[in-house]
C-alpha positions as CSV (number, residue, x, y, z in Angstrom):
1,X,-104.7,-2.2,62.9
2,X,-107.2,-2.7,65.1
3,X,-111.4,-1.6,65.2
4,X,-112.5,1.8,66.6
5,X,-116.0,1.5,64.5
6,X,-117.8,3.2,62.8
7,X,-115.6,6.6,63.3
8,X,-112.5,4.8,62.6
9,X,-109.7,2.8,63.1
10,X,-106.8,2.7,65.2
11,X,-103.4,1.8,64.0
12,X,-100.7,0.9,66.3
13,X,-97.2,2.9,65.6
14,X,-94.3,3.8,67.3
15,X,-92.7,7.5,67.9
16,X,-89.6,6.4,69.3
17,X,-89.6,4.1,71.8
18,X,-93.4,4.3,72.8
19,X,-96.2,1.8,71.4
20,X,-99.1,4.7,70.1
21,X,-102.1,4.0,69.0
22,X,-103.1,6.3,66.1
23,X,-106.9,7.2,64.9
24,X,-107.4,6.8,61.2
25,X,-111.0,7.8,60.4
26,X,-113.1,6.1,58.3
27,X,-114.1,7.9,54.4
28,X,-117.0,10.0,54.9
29,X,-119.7,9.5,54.5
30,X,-120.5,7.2,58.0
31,X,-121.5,3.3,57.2
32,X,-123.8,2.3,58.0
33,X,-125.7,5.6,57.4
34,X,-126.5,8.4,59.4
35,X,-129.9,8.6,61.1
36,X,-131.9,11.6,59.9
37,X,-135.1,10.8,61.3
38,X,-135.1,12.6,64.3
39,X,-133.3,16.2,62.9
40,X,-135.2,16.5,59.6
41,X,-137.3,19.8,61.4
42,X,-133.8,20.9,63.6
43,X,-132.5,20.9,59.9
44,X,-135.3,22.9,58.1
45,X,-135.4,25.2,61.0
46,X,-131.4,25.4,60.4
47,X,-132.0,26.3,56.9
48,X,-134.7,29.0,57.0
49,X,-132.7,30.7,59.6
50,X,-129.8,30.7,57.6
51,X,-131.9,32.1,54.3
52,X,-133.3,34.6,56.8
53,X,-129.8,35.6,57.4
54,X,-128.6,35.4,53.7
55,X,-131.2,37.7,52.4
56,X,-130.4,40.6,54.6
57,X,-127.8,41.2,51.9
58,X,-130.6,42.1,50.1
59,X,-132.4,44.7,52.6
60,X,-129.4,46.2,54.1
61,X,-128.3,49.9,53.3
62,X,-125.0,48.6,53.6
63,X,-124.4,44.6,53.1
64,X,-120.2,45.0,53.1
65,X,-120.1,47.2,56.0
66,X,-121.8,43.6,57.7
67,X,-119.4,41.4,56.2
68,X,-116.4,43.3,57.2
69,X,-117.0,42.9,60.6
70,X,-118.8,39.5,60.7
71,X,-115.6,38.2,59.2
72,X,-113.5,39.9,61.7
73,X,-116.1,38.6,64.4
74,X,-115.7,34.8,63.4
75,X,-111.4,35.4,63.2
76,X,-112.1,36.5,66.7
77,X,-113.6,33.9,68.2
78,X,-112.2,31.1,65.8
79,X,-109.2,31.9,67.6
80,X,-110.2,32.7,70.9
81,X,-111.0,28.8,70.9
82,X,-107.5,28.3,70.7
83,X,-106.8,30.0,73.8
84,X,-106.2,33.6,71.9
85,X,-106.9,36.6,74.2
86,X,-107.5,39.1,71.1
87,X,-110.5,41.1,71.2
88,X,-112.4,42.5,68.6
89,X,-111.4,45.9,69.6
90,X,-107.8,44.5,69.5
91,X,-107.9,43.9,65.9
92,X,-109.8,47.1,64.7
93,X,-106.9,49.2,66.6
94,X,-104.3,46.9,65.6
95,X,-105.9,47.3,61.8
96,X,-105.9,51.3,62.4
97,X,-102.3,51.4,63.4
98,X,-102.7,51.5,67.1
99,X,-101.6,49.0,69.7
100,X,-103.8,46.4,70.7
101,X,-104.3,46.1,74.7
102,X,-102.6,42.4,74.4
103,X,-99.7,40.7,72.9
104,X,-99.1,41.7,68.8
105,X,-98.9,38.2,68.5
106,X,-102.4,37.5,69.5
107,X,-103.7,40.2,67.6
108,X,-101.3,39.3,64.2
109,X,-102.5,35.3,64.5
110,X,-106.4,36.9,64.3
111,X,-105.1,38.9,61.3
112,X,-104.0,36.1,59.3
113,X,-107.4,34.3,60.1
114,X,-109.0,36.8,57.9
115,X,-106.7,36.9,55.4
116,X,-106.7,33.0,55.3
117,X,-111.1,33.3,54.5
118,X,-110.6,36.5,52.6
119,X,-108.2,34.4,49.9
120,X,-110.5,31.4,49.8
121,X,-113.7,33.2,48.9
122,X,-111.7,35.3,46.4
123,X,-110.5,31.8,44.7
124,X,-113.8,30.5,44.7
125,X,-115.2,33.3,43.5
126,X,-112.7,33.0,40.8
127,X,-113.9,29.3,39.9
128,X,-110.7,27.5,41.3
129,X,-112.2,24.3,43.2
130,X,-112.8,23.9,46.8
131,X,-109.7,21.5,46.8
132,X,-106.9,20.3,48.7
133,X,-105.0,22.6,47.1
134,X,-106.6,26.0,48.1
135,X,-106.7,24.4,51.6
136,X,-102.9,24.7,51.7
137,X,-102.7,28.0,50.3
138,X,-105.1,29.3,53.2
139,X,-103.3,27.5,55.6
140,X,-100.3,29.6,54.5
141,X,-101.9,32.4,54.5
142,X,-103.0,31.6,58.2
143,X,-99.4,30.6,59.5
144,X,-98.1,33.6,57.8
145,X,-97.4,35.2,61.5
146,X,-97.4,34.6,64.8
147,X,-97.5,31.3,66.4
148,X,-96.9,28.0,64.3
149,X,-95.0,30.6,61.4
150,X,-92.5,28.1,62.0
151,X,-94.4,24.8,61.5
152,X,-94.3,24.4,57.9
153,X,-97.4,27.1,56.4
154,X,-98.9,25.3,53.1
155,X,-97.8,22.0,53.8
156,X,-99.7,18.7,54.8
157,X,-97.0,17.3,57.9
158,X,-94.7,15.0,57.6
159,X,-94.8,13.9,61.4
160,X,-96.8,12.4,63.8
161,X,-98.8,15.1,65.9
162,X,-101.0,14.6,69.2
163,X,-104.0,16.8,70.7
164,X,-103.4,17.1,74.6
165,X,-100.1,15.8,76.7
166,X,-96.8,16.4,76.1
167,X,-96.0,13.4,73.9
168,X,-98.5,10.9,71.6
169,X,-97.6,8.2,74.5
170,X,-99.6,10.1,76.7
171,X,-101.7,12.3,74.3
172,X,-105.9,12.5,74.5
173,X,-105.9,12.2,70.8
174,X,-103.4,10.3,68.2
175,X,-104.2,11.4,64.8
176,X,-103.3,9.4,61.9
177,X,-99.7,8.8,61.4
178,X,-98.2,11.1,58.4
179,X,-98.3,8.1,55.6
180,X,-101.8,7.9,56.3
181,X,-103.1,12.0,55.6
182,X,-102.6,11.8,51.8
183,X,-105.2,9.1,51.8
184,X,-107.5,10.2,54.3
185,X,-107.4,13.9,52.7
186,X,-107.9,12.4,49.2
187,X,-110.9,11.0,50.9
188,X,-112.4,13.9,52.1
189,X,-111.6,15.9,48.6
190,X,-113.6,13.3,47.2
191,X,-116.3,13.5,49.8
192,X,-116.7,17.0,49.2
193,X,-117.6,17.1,46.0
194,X,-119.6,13.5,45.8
195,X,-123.4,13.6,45.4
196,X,-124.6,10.1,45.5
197,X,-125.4,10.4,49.4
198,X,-127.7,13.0,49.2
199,X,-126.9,14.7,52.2
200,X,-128.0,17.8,52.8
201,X,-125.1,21.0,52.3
202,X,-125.7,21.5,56.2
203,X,-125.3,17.7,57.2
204,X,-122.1,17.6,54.8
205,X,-120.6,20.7,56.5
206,X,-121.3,18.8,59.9
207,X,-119.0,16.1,58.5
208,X,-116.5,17.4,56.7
209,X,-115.6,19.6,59.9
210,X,-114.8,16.7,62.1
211,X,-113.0,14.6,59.4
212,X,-110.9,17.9,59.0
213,X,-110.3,17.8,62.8
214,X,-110.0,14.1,62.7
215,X,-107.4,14.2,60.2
216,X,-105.2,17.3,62.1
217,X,-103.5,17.6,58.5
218,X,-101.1,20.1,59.7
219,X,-98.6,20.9,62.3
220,X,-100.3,23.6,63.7
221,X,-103.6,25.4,62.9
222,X,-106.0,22.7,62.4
223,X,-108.9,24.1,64.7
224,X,-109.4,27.3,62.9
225,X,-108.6,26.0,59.5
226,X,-111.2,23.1,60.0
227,X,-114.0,26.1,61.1
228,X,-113.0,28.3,58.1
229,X,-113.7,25.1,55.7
230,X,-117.8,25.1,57.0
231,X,-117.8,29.0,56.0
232,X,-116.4,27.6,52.9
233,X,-118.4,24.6,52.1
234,X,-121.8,26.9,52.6
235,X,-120.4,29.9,50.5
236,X,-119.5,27.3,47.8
237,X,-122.5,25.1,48.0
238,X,-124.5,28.9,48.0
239,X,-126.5,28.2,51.0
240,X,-125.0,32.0,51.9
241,X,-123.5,34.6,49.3
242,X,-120.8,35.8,51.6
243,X,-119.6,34.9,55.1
244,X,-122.6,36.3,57.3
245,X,-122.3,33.3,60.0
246,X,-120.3,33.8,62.6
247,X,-120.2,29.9,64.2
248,X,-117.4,30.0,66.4
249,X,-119.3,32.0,68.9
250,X,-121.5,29.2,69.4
251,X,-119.0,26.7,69.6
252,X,-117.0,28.6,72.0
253,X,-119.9,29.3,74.0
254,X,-120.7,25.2,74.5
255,X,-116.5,24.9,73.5
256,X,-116.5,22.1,76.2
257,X,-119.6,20.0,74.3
258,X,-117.8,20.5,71.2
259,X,-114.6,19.2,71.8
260,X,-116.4,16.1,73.7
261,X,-118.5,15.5,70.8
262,X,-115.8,15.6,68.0
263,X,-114.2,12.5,70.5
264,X,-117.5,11.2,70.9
265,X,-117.3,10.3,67.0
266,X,-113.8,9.0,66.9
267,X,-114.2,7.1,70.2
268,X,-118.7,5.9,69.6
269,X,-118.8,6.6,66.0
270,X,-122.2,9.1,67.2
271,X,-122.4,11.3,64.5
272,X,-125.9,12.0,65.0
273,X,-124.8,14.1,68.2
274,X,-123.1,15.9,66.7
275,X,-124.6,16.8,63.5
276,X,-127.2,17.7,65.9
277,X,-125.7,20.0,68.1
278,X,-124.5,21.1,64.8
279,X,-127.5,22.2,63.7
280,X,-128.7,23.9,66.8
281,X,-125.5,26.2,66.5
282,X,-126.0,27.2,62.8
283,X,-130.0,28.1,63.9
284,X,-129.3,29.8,67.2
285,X,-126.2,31.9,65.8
286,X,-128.0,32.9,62.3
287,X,-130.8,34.1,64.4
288,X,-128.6,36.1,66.4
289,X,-126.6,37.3,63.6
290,X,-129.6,38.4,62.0
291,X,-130.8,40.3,64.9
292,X,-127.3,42.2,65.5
293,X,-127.9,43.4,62.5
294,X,-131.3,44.8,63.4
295,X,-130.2,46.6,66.5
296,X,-126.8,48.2,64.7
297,X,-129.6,49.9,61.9
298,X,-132.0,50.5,64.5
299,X,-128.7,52.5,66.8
300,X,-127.5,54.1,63.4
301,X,-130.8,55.6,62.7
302,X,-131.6,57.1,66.5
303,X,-128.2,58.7,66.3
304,X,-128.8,60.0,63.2
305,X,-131.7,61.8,64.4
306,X,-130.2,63.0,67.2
307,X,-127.3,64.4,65.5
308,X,-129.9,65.9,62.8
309,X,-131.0,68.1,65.9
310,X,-127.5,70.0,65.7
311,X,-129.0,72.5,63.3
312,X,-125.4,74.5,61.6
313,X,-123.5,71.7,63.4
314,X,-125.4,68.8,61.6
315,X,-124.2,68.3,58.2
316,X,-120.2,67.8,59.3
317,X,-121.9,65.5,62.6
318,X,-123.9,63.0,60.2
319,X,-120.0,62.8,58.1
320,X,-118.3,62.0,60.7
321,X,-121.1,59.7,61.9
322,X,-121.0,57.6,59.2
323,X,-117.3,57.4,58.7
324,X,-117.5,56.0,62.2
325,X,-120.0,53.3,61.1
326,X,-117.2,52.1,58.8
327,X,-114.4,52.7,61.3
328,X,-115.7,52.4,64.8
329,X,-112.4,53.0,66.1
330,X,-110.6,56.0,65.1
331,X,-108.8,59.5,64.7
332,X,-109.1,62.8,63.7
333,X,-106.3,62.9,61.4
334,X,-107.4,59.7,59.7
335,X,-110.9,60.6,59.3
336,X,-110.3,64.5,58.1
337,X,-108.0,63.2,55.6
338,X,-111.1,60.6,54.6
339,X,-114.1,63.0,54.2
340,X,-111.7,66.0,52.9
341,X,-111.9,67.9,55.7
342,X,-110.1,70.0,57.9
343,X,-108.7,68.5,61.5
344,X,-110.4,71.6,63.4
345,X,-113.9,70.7,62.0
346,X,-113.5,66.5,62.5
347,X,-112.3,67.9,65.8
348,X,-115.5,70.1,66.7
349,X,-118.1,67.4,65.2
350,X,-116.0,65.2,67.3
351,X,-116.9,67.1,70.5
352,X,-120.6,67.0,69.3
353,X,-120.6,63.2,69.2
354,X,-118.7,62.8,72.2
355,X,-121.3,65.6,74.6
356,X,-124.2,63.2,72.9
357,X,-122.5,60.1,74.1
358,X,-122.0,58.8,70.6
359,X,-117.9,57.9,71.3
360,X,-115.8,58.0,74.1
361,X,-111.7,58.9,74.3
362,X,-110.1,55.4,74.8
363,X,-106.6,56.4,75.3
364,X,-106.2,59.1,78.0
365,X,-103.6,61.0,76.1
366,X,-103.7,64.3,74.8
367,X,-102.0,63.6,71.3
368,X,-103.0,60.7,69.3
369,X,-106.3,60.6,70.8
370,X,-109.0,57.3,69.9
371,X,-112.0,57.8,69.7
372,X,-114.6,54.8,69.8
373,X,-118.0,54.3,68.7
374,X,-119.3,53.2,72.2
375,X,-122.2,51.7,71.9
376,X,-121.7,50.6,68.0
377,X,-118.6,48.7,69.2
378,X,-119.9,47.1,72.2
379,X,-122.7,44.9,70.0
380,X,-120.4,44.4,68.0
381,X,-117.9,43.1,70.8
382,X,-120.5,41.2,72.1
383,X,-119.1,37.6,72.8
384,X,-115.6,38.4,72.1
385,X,-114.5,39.8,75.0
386,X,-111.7,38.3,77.3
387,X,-113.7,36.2,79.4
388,X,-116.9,36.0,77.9
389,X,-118.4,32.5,77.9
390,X,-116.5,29.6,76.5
C-alpha cells in the first residue's frame, strides 16, 4: 500500500491480469485538520441563507405544494448529472399517466430518485438512524427501475468498480477494492454520528459527500445516492425541516469543477476547495430557491386577479386555477373528477384560462388533450431543461 496523503491511500490489486492501483480514503474527518480560517463568513452566509429558506415553511400558504416539486426538481437534476435527459415536465406527465417526450427509462430512473428520498425522510421521521442500513434500503428503492435494476439494489458490491474507461487498468478513478468498503463505510457511519470534531452540520455534509463518492459503495448509482445523503444529513441534523434545497442544480451548473474537485481531494488531499465551493453552492442555490418561491406566489396571485375579473365565469376559473397549482400538467377528465365537477364546465373554465394565457394545449390532439400551466411550469423548469447549463 502505498501514500496518496492526506485524501488517502492507494492499494495496489489485481483484476485479472492488470496491476490496479485502488484509492482507499482516509476516515473522516481529514488529519491534519481542515483549515476554517478563511470560510468562517462563506459559512455563516451559507447558514442564514439556508434558515431564510427553511422558514418559508412557515410563511407559505402552501409549504407541501413547495416540497413536492422541490423534491422532483433535485431527482431531476440529480440525475441529469448522470447524463439523464428527463425533464421536469417529463416526470409530471409521466406521473399523470402520459408519455414523457424521452425514453420511459429516463423518466422511470428520475422516479425512483424520489421514491429513494421520499423513504429516507419517512424512516428518519420515524426515529430509525441515519445508518448504513437505510442507505441500502434507499439505494433499493433507487435501482428499483431502469438502468443498474440489474446491479444488485440494496447491496454494498462485491467487485471491483472503476469511474471512466472501459476497464480499472485504464480507469480515471480506482475505488477501493470490495474487502476494503465494509471498513471504509463503517468509518463513515461512525463519522456521521461523531461530535468530538466540532464541525459544523454544513462542513460535515461537505465531507461525508465526497467520502460517499470516494467509497463508490455500489455497482451502480453512487452519484445520486451520495447527493441524496447531503439532503439527508441536513434534514437529520435539522438545519432544514424538509427537503427545500435543490443542490444538484448548482453542481450541474459548475458539474465540471465538481467532478475536478472531488479528484482534487483523493489526488492533493484539498478539502478546503471543496468544502468551499461547497458552501458557495448551498448559499447561491438557497437564495434562488427562496426567490422561486417568491415569483410562483407573486404569478399565483396576478392570475388570480385576473381570473377574479370573469364575473359568472369566476368562481369555477379560480377551481380550476388552483387545481392547476397542484397539477401543472393536466386533463379535463382528471381535474372534473378532482373538484366534483362536470367535464363541460372544467372544459369551459379551461377555455377561460387558455384565452388569458394561463395554459397552453401541449399535445396537438383532439382527444386526450394536456393542458399546461405555462408560465407556472416554465419557473419551475427552470434549469432542468435538456441542454441547460451543466
Amino acid at each position: 500500500m502505498s501514500n496518496g496523503g492526506r485524501g488517502g491511500t492507494y492499494e495496489v490489486t489485481r483484476y485479472g491480469e492488470e496491476v490496479v492501483r485502488a484509492f482507499v480514503p482516509r476516515p473522516l474527518p481529514p488529519d491534519p485538520p481542515l483549515r476554517m480560517e478563511g470560510m468562517l463568513e462563506l459559512l455563516e452566509e451559507a447558514n442564514l441563507a439556508l434558515g431564510r429558506l427553511d422558514g418559508l415553511g412557515v410563511v407559505l400558504p402552501d409549504p407541501s405544494l413547495f416540497l413536492y416539486y422541490y423534491i422532483r426538481k433535485e431527482a431531476v437534476l440529480s440525475s441529469q448529472i448522470e447524463g439523464t435527459q428527463s425533464s421536469l415536465s417529463d416526470l409530471l406527465l409521466y406521473e399523470s399517466g402520459e408519455s414523457p417526450t424521452v425514453r420511459i427509462e429516463e423518466v422511470e430512473e428520475v422516479s425512483t430518485y424520489v421514491a429513494a428520498m421520499k423513504h429516507g425522510l419517512e424512516r428518519l421521521s420515524e426515529g430509525f438512524p441515519l445508518s448504513l442500513r437505510l442507505m441500502r434500503e434507499m439505494h433499493e428503492k433507487l435501482m428499483s427501475r431502469g438502468r443498474g435494476s440489474e446491479k444488485q439494489p440494496g447491496e454494498f458490491r462485491t467487485s471491483q468498480n472503476w469511474i471512466g474507461g472501459t476497464r480499472p487498468g485504464n480507469a480515471a478513478f480506482v475505488p477501493p477494492p470490495p474487502d476494503k468498503v465494509m471498513d471504509c463505510m463503517g468509518a463513515l457511519e461512525l463519522f456521521l454520528h461523531e461530535r468530538e470534531s466540532g464541525l459544523p452540520l454544513l462542513v460535515r455534509a461537505a465531507l461525508a459527500h465526497v467520502q460517499f463518492e470516494t467509497i463508490h459503495p455500489f455497482l451502480d448509482g453512487n452519484g445520486r445516492l451520495g447527493r441524496l445523503l447531503i439532503t439527508l444529513l441536513l434534514v437529520h441534523g435539522e438545519a432544514i425541516r424538509a427537503p427545500v434545497l435543490y443542490l444538484s442544480l448548482y453542481l450541474k451548473t459548475h458539474r465540471d469543477r465538481y467532478y475536478e474537485l472531488l479528484d482534487r481531494v483523493r489526488t492533493e488531499g484539498d478539502w478546503e476547495a471543496w468544502v468551499e465551493f461547497f458552501l458557495r453552492g448551498v448559499r447561491e442555490t438557497a437564495a434562488q430557491a427562496g426567490e422561486t418561491a417568491k415569483r410562483i406566489l407573486d404569478l399565483f396571485e396576478r392570475d388570480r386577479r385576473r381570473l377574479e375579473g370573469l364575473r359568472r365565469a369566476a368562481p369555477t376559473a379560480l377551481r380550476l386555477h388552483e387545481h392547476m397549482e397542484r397539477n401543472p400538467i393536466t386533463l379535463i377528465p382528471k381535474a372534473a373528477k378532482a373538484l366534483g365537477l362536470s367535464a363541460p364546465a372544467l372544459a369551459a373554465a379551461m377555455g377561460h384560462l387558455r384565452r388569458l394565457g394561463l395554459v397552453e394545449e401541449i399535445t396537438g390532439r383532439r382527444r386526450g388533450r394536456v393542458f399546461a400551466y405555462r408560465e407556472y411550469l416554465a419557473i419551475l423548469n427552470e434549469g432542468t431543461e435538456r441542454g441547460a447549463a451543466g
